[in-house]
C-alpha positions, 0 to 999 in steps of 0.5 A: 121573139119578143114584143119590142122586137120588130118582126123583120119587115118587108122590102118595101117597108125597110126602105121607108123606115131605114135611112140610105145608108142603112137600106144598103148596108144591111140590105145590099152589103154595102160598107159605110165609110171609116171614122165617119160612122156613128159607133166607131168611137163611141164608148156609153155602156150598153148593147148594140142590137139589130138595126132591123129586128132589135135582136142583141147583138153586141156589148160595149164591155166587148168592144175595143178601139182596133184602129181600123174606123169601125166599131170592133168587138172580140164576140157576140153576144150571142153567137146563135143570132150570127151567121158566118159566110164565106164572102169572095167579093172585091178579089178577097176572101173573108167572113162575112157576118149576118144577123140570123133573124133578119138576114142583115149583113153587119160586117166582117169577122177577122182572126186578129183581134185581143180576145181569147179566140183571136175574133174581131167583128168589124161591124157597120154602125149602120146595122146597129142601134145603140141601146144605153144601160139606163135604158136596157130595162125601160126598152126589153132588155133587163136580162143583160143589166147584169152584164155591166154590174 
């Protein structure tokens, strides 16, 4: 792990640090609301990382509008930092998607996207923190620059 990634912090600790919203989305695998999301719309140049770890995640060069309220891309940037899981709850049957280094639930992954493999992360906003291309060397992550040259 990298020195500007957080190590994965304790219960107790991650209720002081996250907002509400946060703690029950990545904690309790709660869904925050359509349209009413930080990151649904938002289309700056950069990476979304793990609101927990700081673990890459997503690119905006992956990201596409699907009309369904959440932020939405066609992959990971690293597949090795998601973990896929059957998820049966609400009387459906979807995969749910996790972060690897923090256990945090980010969301769903569906077979109707535009990409080659069909994929589409519908993810919560809440798991994610924004990091723009003009700050990716200032905050740890220059290897992904070249991703927007």
């Amino acid at each position: 792990m990298r020195e500007h990634w957080k190590k994965v912090q304790s219960d107790e600790q991650l209720r002081k640090e996250l907002t509400p919203l946060q703690y029950e989305v990545t904690r309790n695998n709660a869904t925050e609301p359509p349209f009413r999301n930080e990151f649904w719309n938002h289309t700056e140049e950069g990476i979304y990382v793990d609101i927990i770890s700081g673990e890459p995640l997503f690119s905006s060069l992956d990201k596409y509008d699907a009309g369904c309220g959440w932020p939405s891309f066609t992959k990971p940037l690293r597949r090795m930092e998601i973990a896929e899981k059957l998820d049966t709850s609400h009387g459906m049957r979807r995969i749910e998607v996790r972060a690897k280094t923090s256990d945090s639930h980010l969301g769903h992954v569906f077979d109707d996207g535009p990409g080659p493999d069909g994929a589409r992360y519908c993810i919560n906003s809440a798991a994610l923190r924004f990091v723009p291309k003009s700050k990716l060397i200032e905050e740890g992550y220059g290897e992904f620059l070249s991703l927007f040259e």
